[in-house]
N, C-alpha and C positions, 0 to 999 in steps of 0.2 A: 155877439156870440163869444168873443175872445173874453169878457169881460165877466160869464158866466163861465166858466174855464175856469178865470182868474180865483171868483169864489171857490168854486171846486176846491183848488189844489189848496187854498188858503183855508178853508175850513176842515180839509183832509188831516194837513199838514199839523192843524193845532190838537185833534183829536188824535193824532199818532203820541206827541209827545207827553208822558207821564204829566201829571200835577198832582199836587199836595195830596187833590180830596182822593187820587185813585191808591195812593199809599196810605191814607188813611181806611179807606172800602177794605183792604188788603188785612188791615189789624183787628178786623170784626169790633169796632169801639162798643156794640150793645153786650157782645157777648161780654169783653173783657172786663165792661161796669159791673156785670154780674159777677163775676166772678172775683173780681176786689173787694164787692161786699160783703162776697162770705168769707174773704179773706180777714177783714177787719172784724166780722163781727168773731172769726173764731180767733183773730187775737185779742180779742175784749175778755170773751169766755176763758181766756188759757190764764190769767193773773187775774189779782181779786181785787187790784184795782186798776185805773185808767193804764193801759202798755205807754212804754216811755214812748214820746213823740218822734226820737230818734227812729226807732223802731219799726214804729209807724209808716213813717217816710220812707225810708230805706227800703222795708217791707213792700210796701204795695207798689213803690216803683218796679222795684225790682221782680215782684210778681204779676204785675202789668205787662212788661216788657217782655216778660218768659211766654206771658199768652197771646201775646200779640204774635211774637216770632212765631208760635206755633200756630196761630192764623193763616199769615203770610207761609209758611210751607204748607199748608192745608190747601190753598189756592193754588202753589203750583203743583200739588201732585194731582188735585184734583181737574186740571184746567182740560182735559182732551172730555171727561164727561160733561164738563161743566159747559164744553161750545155742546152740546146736544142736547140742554135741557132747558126747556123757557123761561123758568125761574132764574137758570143760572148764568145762561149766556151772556149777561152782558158783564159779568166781575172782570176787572181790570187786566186778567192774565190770559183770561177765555179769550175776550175780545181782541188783546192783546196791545193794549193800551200802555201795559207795561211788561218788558220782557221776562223773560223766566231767569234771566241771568242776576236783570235789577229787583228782582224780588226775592232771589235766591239771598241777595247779599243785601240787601233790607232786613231780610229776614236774621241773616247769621250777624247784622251789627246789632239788632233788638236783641237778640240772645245774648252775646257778649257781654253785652252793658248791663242785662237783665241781672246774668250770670254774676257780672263785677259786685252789683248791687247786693244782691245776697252775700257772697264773699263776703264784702265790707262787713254787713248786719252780722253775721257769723260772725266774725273775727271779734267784734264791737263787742256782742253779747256775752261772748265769751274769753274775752281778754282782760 
């Protein structure tokens, strides 16, 4: 008896603490693939030929991470419907796998960097 107890608390215990893949769930990585590819293709479109690779890079990180963040706040504002509905119940902040605090500031360090990231391109392209 003590010994299934033991399981309990030990597989409770690991399921409390965030990991990678629930910070990842947090960033929608399908949505944000799509969205970086229209990102590239309308920086293909916007010059008549290949965009500097710089640009490139800097670009889609930094538009990556802007949508990501807006992911991860999507999840916590959404998280009180998100425990009521069966599709949604189980994302990382519903569940509560990861707290609103740690995804609050996941979220605000994805934007910053995001934020940084344009800056730089901005400054780059037009400096």
């Amino acid at each position: 008896m003590a010994k299934s107890s033991t399981q309990t608390l030990t597989s409770t215990a690991s399921t409390d603490t965030p990991q990678w893949r629930d910070y990842l769930e947090l960033t929608k990585p399908k949505v944000v693939a799509m969205l970086l590819l229209t990102a590239m293709v309308g920086m293909c479109l916007a010059v008549p030929t290949l965009p500097p690779a710089k640009a490139v890079i800097l670009g889609l990180l930094g538009i990556g991470m802007q949508s990501a963040a807006a992911a991860v706040f999507n999840h916590v504002i959404d998280q009180r419907i998100d425990r009521q509905m069966q599709r949604t119940i189980h994302r990382p902040v519903a569940k509560g796998r990861v707290g609103t605090v740690q995804a609050l500031t996941f979220g605000v360090v994805l934007m910053v960097v995001g934020f940084a990231l344009l800056w730089a391109l901005n400054a780059w392209w037009l400096g």
